[in-house]
N, C-alpha and C positions, 0 to 999 in steps of 0.2 A: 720583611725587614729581618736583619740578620746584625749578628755583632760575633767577633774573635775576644774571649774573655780570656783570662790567666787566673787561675784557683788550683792549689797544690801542686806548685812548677809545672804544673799543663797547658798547654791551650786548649781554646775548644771553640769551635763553629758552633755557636746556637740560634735556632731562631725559633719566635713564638709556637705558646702549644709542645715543644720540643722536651723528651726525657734525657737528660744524663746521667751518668755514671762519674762520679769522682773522687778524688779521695778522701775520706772519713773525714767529715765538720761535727764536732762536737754539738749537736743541736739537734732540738727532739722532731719526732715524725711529727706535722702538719704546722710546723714553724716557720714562718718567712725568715728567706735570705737573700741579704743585696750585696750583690758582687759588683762591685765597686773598680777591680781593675779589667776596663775594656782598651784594648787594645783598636779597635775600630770597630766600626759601625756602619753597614753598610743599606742601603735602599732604593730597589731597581739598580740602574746606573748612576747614582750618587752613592762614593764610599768617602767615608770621613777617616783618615790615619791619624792616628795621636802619636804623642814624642812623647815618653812611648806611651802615657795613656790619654785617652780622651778627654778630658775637662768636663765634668760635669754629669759623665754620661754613666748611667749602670743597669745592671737588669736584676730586675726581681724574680725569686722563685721561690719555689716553696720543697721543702722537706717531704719526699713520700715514704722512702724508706730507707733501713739502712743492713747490708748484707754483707757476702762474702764471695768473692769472684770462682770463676774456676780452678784447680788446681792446676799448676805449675809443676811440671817434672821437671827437677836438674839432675842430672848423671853424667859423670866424670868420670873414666875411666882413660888407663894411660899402659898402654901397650906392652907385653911380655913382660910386666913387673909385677903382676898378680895386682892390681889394685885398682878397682872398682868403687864407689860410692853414688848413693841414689841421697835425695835430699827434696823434698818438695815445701810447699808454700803457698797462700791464699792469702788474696789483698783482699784489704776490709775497703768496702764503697760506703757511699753514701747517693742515693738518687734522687737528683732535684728536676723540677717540673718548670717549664719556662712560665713564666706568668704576664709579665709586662717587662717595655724597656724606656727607659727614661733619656731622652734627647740632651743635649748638651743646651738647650733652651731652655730645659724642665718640662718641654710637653713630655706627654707617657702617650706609648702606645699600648694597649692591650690586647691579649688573644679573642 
């Protein structure tokens, strides 16, 4: 079973057991979270599309950590004018653990 969710203007393909990576939630490490905008929901050859989200449907996970991505080199530089600039940057994550996903019936599936 798999579901397409939306959390910090992303999508994402998750499915049970599954880690990701997303942007910084305000919430401590080993804290549940239910992401609530699923965009579909899919199992084997049965996929469910929502307009645009699903009714009913969300997946739980859990909070394991929270860090800081790899760096990011920006450099700009602009030809025979002497002018050079280097500029880098690190996104703050947050990595959650799939746990279960809740059916637009209310059954739950778990890992």
């Amino acid at each position: 079973m798999y579901a397409v969710i939306k959390t910090g203007g992303k999508q994402y393909r998750v499915g049970l057991g599954q880690k990701l990576r997303v942007e910084t939630l305000p919430l401590e490490v080993g804290s549940e979270c239910v992401l609530s905008e699923v965009l579909a929901l899919g199992e084997g050859e049965q996929l469910s599309v929502g307009t645009p989200t699903v009714a009913g449907a969300s997946v739980k996970t859990r909070v394991v950590s929270h860090g800081r991505g790899d760096k990011v080199r920006i450099f700009k530089h602009r030809r025979r004018k002497h002018y050079a600039k280097t500029q880098g940057h690190r996104q703050n994550y947050t990595e959650l653990s799939v746990e279960a996903m809740v059916r637009p019936d209310g059954s739950v599936v778990s890992a």
